[in-house]
C-alpha positions as CSV (number, residue, x, y, z in Angstrom):
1,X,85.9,10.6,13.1
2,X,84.8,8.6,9.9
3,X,85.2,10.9,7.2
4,X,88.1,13.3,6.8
5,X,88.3,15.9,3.9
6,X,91.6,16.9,2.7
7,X,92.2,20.0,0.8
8,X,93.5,23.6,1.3
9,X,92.3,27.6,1.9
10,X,91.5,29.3,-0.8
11,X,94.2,32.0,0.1
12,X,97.3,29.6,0.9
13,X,99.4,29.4,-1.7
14,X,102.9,30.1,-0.1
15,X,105.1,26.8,1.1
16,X,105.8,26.4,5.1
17,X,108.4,23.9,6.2
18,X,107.1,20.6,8.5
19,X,105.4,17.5,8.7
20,X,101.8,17.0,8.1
21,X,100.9,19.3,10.8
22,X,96.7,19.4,10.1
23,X,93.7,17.6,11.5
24,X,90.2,18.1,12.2
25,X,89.3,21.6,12.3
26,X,92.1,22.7,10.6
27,X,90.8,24.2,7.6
28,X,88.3,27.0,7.8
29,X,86.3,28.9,5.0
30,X,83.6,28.2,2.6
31,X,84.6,25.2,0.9
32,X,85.2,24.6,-2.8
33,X,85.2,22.2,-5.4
34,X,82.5,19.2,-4.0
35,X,80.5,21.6,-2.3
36,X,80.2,21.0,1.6
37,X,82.4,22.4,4.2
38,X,85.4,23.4,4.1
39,X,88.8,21.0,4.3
40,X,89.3,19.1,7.5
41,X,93.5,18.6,7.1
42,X,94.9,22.0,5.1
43,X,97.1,20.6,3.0
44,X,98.7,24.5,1.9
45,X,100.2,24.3,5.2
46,X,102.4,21.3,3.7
47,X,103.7,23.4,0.4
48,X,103.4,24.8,-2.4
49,X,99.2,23.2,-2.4
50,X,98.2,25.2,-5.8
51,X,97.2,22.3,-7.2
52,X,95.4,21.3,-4.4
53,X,91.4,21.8,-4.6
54,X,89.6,23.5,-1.7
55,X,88.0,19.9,-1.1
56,X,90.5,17.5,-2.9
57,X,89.9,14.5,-1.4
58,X,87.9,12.2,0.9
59,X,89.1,9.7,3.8
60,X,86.3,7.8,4.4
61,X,86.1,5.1,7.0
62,X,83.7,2.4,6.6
63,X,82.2,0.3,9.9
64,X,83.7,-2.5,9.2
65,X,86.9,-0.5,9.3
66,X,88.1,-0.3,5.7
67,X,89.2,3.3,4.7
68,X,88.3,4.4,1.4
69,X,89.8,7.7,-0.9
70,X,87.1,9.6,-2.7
71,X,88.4,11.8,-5.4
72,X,85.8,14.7,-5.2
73,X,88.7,17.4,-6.8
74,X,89.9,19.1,-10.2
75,X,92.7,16.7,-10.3
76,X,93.8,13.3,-10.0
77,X,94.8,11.4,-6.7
78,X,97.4,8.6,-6.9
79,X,97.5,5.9,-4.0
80,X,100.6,4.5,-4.4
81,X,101.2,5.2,-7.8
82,X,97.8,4.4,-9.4
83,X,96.1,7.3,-10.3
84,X,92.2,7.6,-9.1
85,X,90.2,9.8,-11.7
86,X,87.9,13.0,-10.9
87,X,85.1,11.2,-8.9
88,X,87.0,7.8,-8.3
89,X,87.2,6.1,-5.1
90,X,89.9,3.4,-4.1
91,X,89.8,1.5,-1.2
92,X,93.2,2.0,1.2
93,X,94.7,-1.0,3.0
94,X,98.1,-0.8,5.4
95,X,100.2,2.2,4.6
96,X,99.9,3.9,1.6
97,X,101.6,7.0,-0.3
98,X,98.7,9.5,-1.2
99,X,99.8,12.2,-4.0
100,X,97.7,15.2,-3.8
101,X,98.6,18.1,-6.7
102,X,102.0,17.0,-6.4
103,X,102.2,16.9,-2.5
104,X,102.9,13.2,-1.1
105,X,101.9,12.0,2.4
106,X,101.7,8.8,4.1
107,X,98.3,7.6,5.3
108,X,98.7,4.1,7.4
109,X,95.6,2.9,7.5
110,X,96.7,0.0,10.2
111,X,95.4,0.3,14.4
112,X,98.0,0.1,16.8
């Protein structure tokens, strides 16, 4: 898959221990903020996601392999510490540390 939406349900608000544990499919709903469907990773699985948007963020992945952030949520993103603005984009190279409404994952963007 080239494009993976991160973001949380609308109902999940209380924290569950683990590991990023979703993936495609995992989100279900209407969608929110950005319009479109729903989140592909649900990121309230993770913690406490209330400041996480419906539709928070985008992975993109371009054909020459590249993998791009899109910002489409309330909030900022921050890829390893530099913050990308409402409607931003950065591009992601080797493994970085996404912050997502205070939630932090890893996101290697290398092929093994």
């Amino acid at each position: 898959k080239s494009e993976v939406v991160l973001g949380r349900k609308a109902a999940t608000l209380l924290p569950n221990a683990g590991g990023v544990t979703g993936g495609p499919g995992a989100g279900t709903g209407k969608g929110g903020e950005g319009g479109g469907a729903a989140a592909d990773v649900d990121l309230g699985l993770e913690g406490d996601a209330s400041r996480v948007s419906r539709r928070h963020a985008v992975l993109r992945r371009h054909p020459s392999g590249v993998w791009w952030l899109d910002n489409i949520g309330r909030s900022s993103v921050y890829v390893n510490g530099a913050e990308v603005a409402r409607g931003g984009c950065q591009e992601l190279a080797g493994r970085v540390l996404l912050v997502l409404g205070g939630l932090r994952l890893v996101f290697d963007t290398e092929s093994r």
